[in-house]
MARDREN-310782 format. One line per field, with one value per atom (N, C-alpha, C, O): residue number from 1; residue in one letter; atom name; x, y, z negated. Coordinates in steps of 0.1 Angstrom, whole numbers. Example, Ala and Ser with C-alpha at 12.3 -4.5 7.8 and 13.67 -1.06 7.14 Angstrom:
<sites>
k: [1; 1; 1; 1; 2; 2; 2; 2]
r: [a; a; a; a; s; s; s; s]
a: [N; CA; C; O; N; CA; C; O]
px: [132; 123; 132; 142; 128; 137; 129; 134]
py: [-57; -45; -33; -33; -22; -11; 0; 11]
pz: [-78; -78; -78; -85; -71; -71; -79; -80]
</sites>
This chain:
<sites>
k: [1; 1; 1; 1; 2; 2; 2; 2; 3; 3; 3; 3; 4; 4; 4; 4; 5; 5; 5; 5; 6; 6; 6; 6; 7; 7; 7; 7; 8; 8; 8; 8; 9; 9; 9; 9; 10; 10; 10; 10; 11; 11; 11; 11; 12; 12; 12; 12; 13; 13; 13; 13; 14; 14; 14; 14; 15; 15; 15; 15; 16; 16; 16; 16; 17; 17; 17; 17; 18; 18; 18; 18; 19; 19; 19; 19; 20; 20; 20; 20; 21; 21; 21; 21; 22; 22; 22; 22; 23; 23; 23; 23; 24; 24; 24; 24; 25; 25; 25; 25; 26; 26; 26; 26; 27; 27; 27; 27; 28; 28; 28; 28; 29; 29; 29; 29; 30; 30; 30; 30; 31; 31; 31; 31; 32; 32; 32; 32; 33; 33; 33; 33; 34; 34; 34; 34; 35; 35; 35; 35; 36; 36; 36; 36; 37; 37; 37; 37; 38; 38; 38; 38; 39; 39; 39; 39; 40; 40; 40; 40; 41; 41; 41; 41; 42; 42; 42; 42; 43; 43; 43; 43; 44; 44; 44; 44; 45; 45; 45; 45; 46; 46; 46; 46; 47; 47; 47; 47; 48; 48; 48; 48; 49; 49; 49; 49; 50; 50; 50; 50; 51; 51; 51; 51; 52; 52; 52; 52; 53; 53; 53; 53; 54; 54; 54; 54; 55; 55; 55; 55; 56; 56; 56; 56; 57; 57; 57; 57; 58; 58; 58; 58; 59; 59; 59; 59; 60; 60; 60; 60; 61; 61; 61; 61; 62; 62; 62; 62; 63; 63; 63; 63; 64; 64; 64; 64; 65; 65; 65; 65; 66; 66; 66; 66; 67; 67; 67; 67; 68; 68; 68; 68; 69; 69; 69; 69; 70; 70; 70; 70; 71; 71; 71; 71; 72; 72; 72; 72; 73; 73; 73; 73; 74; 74; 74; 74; 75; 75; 75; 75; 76; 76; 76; 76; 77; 77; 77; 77; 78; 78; 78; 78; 79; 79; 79; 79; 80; 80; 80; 80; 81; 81; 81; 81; 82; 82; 82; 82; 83; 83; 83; 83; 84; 84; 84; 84; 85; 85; 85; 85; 86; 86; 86; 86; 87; 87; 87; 87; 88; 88; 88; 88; 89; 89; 89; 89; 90; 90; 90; 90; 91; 91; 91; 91; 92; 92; 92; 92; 93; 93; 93; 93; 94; 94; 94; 94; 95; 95; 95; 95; 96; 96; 96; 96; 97; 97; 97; 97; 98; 98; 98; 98; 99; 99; 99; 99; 100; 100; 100; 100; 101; 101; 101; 101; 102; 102; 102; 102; 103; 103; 103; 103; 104; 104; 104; 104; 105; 105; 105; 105; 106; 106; 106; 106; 107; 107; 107; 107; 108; 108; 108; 108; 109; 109; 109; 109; 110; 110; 110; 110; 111; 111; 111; 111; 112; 112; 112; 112; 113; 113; 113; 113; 114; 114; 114; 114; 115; 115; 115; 115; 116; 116; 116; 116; 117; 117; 117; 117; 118; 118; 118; 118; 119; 119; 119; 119; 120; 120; 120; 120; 121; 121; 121; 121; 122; 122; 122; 122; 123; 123; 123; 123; 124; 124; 124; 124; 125; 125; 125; 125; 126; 126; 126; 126; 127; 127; 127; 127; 128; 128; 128; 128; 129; 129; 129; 129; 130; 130; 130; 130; 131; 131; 131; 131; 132; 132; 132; 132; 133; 133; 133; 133; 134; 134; 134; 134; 135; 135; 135; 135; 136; 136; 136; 136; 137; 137; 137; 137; 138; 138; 138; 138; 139; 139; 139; 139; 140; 140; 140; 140; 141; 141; 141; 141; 142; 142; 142; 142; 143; 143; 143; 143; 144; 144; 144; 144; 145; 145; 145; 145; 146; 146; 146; 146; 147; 147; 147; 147; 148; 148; 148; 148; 149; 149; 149; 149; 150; 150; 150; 150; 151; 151; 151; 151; 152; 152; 152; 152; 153; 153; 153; 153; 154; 154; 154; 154; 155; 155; 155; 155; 156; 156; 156; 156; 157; 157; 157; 157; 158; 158; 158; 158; 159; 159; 159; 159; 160; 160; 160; 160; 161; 161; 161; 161; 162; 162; 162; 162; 163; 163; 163; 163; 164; 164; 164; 164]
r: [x; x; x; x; x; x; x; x; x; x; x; x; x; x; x; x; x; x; x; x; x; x; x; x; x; x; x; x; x; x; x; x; x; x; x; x; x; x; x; x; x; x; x; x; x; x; x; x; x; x; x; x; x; x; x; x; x; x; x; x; x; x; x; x; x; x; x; x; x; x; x; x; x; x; x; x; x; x; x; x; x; x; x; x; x; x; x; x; x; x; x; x; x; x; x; x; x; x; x; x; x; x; x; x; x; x; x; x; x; x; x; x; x; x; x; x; x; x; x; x; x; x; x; x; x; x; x; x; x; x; x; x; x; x; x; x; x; x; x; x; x; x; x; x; x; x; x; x; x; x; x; x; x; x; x; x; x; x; x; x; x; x; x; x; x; x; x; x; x; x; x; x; x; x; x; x; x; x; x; x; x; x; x; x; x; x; x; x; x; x; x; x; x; x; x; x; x; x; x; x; x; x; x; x; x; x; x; x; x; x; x; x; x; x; x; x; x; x; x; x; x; x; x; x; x; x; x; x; x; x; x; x; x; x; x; x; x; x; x; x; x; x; x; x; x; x; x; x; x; x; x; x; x; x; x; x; x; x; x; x; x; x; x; x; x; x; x; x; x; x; x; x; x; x; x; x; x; x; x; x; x; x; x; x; x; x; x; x; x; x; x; x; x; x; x; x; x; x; x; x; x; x; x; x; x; x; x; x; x; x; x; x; x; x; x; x; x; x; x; x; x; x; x; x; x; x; x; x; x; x; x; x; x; x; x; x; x; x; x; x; x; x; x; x; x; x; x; x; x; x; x; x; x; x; x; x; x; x; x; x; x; x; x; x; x; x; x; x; x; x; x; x; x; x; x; x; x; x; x; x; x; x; x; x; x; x; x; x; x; x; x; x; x; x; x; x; x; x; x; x; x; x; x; x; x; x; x; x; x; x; x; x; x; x; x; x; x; x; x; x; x; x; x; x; x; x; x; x; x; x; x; x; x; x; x; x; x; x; x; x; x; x; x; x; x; x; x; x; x; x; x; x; x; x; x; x; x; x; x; x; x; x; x; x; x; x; x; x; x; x; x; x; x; x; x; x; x; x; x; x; x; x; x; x; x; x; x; x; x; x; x; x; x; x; x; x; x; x; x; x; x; x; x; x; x; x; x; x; x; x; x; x; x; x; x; x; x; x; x; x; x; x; x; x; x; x; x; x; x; x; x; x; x; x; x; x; x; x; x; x; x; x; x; x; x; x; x; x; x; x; x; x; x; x; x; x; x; x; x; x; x; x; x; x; x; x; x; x; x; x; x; x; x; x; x; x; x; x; x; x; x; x; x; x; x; x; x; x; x; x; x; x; x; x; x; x; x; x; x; x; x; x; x; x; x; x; x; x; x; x; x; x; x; x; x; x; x; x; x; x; x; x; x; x; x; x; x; x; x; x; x; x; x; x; x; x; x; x; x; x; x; x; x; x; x; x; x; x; x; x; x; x; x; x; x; x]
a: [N; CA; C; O; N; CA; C; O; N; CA; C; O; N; CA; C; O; N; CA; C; O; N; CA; C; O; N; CA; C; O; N; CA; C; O; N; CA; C; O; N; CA; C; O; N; CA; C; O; N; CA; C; O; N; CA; C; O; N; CA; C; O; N; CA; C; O; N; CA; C; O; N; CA; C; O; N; CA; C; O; N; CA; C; O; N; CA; C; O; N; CA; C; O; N; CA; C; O; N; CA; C; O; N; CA; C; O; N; CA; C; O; N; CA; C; O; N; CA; C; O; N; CA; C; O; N; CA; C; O; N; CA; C; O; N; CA; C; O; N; CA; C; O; N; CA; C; O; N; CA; C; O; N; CA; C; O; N; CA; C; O; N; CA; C; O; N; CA; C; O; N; CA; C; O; N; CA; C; O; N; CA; C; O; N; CA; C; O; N; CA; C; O; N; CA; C; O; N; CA; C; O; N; CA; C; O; N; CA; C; O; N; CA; C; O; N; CA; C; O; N; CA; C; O; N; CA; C; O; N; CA; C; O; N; CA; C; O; N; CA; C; O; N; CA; C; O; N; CA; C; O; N; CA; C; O; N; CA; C; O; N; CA; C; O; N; CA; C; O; N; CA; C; O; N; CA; C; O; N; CA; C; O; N; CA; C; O; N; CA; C; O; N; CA; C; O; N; CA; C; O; N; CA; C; O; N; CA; C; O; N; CA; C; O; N; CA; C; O; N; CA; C; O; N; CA; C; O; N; CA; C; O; N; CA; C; O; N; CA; C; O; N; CA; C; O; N; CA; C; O; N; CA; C; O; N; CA; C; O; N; CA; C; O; N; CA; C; O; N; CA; C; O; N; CA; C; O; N; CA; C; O; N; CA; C; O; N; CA; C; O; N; CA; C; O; N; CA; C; O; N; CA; C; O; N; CA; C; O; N; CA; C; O; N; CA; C; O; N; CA; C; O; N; CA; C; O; N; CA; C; O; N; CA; C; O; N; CA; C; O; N; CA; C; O; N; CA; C; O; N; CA; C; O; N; CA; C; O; N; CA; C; O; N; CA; C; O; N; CA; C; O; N; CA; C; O; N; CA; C; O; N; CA; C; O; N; CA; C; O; N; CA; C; O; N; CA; C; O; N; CA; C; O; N; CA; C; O; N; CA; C; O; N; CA; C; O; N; CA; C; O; N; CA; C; O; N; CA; C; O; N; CA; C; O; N; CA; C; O; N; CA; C; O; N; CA; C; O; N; CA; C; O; N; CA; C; O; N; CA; C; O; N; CA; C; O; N; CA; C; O; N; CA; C; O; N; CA; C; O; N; CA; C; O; N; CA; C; O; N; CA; C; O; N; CA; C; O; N; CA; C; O; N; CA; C; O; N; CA; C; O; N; CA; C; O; N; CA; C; O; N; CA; C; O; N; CA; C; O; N; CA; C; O; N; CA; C; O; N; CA; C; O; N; CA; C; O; N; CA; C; O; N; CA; C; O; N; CA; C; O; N; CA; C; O; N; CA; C; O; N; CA; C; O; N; CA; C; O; N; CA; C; O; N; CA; C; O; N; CA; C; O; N; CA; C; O; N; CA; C; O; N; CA; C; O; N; CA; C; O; N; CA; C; O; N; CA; C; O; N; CA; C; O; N; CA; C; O; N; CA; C; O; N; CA; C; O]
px: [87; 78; 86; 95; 85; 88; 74; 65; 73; 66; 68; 78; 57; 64; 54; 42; 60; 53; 58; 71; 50; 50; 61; 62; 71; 78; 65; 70; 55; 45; 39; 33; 41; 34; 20; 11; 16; 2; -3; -9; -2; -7; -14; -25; -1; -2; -17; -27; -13; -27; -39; -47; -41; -53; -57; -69; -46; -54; -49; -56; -36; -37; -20; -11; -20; -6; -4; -13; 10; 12; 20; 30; 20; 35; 40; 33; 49; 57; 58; 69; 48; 55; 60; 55; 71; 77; 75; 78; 68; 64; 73; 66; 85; 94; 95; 103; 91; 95; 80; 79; 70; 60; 62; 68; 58; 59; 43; 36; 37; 29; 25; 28; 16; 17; 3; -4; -2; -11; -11; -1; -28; -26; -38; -48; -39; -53; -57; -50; -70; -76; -82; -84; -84; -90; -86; -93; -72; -68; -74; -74; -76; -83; -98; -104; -99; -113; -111; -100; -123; -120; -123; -130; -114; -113; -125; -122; -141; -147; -149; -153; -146; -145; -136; -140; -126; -115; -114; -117; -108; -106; -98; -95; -91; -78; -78; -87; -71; -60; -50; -38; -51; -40; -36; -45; -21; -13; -2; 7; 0; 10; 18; 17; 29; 39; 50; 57; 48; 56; 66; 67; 74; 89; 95; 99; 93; 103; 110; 108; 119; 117; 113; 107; 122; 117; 121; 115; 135; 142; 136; 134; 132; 128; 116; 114; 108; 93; 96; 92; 105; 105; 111; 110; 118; 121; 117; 121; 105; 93; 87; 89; 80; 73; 82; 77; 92; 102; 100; 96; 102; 110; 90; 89; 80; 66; 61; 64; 57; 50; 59; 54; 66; 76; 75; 75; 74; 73; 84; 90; 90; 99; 101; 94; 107; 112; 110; 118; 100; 106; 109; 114; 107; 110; 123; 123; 133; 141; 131; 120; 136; 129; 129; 137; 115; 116; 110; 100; 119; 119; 109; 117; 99; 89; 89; 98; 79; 79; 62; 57; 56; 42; 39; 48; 28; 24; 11; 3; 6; -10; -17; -11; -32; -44; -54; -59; -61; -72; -83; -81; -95; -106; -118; -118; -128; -144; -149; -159; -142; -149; -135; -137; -128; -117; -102; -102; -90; -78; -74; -77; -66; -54; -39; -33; -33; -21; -18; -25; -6; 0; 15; 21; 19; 31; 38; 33; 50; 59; 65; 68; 67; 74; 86; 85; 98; 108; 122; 133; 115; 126; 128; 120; 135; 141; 131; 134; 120; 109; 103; 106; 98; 94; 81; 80; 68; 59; 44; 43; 36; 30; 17; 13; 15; 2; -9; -5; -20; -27; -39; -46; -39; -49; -57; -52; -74; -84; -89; -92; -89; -98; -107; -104; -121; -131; -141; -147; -139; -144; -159; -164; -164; -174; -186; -194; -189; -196; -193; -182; -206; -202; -204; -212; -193; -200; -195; -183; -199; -197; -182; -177; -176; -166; -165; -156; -176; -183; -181; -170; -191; -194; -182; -180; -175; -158; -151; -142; -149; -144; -146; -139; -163; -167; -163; -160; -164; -158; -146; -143; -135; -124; -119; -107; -129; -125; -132; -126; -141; -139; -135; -137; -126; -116; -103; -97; -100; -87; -88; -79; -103; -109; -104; -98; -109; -113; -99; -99; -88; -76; -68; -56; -68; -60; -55; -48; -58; -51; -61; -55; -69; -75; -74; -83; -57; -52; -48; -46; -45; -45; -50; -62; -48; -58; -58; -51; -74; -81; -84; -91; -76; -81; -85; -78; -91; -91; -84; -87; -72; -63; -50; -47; -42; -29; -18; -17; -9; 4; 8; 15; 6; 13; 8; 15; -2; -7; -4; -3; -3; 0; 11; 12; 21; 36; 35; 42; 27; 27; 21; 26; 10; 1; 16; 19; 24; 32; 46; 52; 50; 65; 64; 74; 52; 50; 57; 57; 62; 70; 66; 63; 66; 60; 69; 81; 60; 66; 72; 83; 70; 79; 90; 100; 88; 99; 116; 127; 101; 116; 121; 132; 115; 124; 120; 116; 121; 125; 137; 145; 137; 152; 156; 165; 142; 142; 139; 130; 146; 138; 125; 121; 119; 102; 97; 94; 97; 90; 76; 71; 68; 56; 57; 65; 44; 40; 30; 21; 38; 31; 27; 21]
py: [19; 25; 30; 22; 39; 46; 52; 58; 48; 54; 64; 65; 74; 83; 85; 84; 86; 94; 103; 104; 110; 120; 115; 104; 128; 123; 117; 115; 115; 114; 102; 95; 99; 84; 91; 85; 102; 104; 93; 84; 92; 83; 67; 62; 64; 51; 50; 43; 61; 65; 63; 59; 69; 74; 65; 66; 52; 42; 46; 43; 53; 57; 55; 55; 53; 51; 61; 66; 64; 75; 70; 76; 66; 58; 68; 77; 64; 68; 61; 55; 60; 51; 60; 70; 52; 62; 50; 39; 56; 46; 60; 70; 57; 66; 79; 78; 91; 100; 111; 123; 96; 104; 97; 86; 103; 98; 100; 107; 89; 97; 89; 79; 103; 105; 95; 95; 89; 81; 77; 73; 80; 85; 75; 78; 63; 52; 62; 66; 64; 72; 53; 43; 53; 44; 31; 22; 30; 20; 2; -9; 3; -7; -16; -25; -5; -13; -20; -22; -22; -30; -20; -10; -25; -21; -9; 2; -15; -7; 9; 19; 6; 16; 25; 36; 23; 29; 39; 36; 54; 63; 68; 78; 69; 70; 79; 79; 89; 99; 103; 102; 105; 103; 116; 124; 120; 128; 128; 123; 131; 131; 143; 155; 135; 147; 140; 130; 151; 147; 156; 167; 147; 148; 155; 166; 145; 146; 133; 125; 128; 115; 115; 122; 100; 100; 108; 110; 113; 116; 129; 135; 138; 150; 153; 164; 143; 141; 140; 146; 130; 125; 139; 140; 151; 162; 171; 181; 168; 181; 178; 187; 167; 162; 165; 169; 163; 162; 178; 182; 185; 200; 207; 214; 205; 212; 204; 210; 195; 189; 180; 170; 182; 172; 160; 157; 150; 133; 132; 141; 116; 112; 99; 91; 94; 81; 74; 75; 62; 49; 39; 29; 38; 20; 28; 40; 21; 22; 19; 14; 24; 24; 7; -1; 8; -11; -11; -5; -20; -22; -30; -36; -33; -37; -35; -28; -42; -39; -40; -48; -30; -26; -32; -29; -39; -34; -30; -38; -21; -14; -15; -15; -18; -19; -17; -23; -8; 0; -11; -19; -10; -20; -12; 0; -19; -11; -8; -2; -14; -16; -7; -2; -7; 1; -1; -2; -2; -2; -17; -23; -21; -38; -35; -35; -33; -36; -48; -57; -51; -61; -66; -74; -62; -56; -75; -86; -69; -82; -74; -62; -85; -81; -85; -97; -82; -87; -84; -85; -79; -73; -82; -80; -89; -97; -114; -126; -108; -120; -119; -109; -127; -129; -136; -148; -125; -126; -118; -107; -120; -114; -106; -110; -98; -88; -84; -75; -91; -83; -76; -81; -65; -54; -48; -45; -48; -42; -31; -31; -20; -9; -6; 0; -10; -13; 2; 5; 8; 20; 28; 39; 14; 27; 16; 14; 9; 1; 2; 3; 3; -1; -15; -23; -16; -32; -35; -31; -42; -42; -52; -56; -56; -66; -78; -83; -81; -102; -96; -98; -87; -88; -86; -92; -78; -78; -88; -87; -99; -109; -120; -128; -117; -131; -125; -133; -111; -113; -113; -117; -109; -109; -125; -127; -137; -145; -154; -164; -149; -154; -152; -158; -142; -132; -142; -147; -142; -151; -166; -172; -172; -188; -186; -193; -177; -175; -171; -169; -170; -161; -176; -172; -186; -196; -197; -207; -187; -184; -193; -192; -200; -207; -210; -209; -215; -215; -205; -208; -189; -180; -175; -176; -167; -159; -150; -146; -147; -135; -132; -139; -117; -112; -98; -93; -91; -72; -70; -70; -68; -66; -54; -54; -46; -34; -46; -58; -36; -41; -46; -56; -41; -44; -58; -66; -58; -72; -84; -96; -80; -88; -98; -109; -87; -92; -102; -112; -98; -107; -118; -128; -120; -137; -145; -157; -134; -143; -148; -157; -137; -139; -143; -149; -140; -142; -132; -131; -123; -111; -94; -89; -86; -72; -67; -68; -59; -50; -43; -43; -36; -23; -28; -22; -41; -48; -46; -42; -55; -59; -50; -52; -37; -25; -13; -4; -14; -1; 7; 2; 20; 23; 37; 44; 35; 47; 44; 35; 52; 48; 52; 49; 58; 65; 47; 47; 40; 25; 26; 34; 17; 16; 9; 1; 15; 2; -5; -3; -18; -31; -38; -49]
pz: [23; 13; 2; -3; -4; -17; -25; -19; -36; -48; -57; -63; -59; -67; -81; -80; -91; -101; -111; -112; -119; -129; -141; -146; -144; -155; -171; -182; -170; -180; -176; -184; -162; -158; -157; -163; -152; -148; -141; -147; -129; -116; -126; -126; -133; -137; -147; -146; -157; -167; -166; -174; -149; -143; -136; -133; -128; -124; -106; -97; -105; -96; -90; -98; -76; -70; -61; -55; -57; -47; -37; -38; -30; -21; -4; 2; -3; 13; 21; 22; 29; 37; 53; 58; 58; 71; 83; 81; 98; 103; 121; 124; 126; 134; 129; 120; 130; 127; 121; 120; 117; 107; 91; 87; 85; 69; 68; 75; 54; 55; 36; 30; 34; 18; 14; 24; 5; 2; -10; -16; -18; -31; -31; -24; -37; -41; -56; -65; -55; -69; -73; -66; -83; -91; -87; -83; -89; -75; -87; -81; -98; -101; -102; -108; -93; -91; -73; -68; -67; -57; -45; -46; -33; -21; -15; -11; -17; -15; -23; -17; -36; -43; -47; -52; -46; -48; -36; -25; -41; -32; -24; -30; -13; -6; -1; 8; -3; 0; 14; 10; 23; 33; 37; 40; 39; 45; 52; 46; 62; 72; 75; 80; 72; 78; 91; 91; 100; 112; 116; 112; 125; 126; 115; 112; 108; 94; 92; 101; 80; 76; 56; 48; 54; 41; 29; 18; 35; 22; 23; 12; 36; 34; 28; 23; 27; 22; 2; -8; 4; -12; -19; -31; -10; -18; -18; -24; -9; -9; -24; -32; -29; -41; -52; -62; -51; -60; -63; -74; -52; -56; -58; -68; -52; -55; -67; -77; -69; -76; -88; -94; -89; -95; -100; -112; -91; -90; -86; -80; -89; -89; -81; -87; -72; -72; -78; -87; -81; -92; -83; -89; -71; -61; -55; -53; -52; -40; -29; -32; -12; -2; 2; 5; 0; 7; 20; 24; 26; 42; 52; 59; 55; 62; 77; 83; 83; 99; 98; 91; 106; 106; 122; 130; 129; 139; 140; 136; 144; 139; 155; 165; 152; 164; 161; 151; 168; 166; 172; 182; 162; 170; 171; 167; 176; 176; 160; 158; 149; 137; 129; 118; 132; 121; 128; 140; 123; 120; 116; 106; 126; 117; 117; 127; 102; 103; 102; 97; 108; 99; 93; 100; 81; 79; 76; 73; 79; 78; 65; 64; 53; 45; 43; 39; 43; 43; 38; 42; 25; 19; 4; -5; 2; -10; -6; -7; -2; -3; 16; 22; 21; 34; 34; 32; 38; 41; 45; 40; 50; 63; 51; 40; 55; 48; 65; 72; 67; 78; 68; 59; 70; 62; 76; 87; 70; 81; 71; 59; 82; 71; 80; 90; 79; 84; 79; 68; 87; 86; 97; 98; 105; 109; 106; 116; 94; 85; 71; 65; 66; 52; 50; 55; 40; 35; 23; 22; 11; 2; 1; 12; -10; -12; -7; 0; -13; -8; 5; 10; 13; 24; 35; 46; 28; 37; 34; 42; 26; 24; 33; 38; 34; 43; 59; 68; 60; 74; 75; 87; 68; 70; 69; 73; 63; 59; 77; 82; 81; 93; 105; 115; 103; 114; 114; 123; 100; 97; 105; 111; 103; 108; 125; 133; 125; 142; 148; 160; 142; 148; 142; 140; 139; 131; 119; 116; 111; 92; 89; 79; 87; 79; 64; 56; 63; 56; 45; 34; 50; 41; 33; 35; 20; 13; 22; 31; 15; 21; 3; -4; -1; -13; -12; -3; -16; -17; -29; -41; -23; -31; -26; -14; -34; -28; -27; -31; -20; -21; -31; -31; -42; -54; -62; -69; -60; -63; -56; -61; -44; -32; -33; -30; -41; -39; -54; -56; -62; -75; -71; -75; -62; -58; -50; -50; -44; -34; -37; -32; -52; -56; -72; -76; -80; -92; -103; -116; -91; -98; -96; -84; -107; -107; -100; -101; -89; -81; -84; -80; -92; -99; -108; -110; -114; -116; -106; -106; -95; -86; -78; -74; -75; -69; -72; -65; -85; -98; -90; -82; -93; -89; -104; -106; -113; -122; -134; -136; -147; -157; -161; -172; -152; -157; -150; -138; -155; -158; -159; -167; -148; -156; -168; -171; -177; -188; -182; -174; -193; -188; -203; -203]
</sites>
């Protein structure tokens, strides 16, 4: 994954994240609009570019739109499965810190927050997580419940800094 934003911090301003992620020889571009409100409401953005990789993607934005790098590329392992109800990743995280993210995007239902909670919360019962959170929450938050540290902190690679 790499992050990009505006020499002005648009994205950030606006409530909004842009990231890269490369999964073999697709990249693909992903823009959360209102990324502070919750799961259901927030807007998502997706673009794909194939047989490309990352660095060719991060200098398309760079050179059209001029965003910038702020994370160095952080390293994960994805495995993805398609169900009757949506999409399950589930990324291993394992770069500085080690630990598991399963994300459902439950797409041919609506359902509000609570209501995706409680089933995600008995998907987890039923599969043996019991024990885990179940939050609607991004990556970025993710990594603060699990390491107590800002992401953009810990793999900054630029001075265009969010504020905090």
């Amino acid at each position: 994954m790499v992050y990009l934003e505006t020499s002005h911090h648009d994205f950030e301003k606006n409530n909004r994240i842009f990231r890269l992620t490369q999964e073999g020889e697709e990249v693909k571009a992903t823009i959360h609009m209102d990324n502070h409100l919750p799961g259901d409401q927030k807007h998502i953005i997706k673009f794909f570019f194939t047989n490309t990789n990352m660095d060719e993607v991060v200098s398309f934005f760079e050179a059209s739109l001029d965003l910038h790098a702020i994370t160095r590329e952080i390293t994960s392992t994805r495995e993805e499965y398609k169900s009757n109800f949506g999409e399950i990743s589930i990324d291993h995280m394992h770069d500085n810190v080690d630990y598991y993210v399963i994300e459902m995007e439950m797409d041919s239902f609506q359902k509000n927050s609570v209501e995706t909670n409680e089933i995600a919360r008995a998907i987890a019962d039923h599969i043996g997580l019991q024990e885990s959170l179940v939050v609607d929450q991004g990556t970025e938050e993710i990594h603060r419940m699990v390491t107590g540290s800002d992401y953009f902190d810990a793999y900054s690679i630029s001075t265009l800094r969010f504020f905090r």
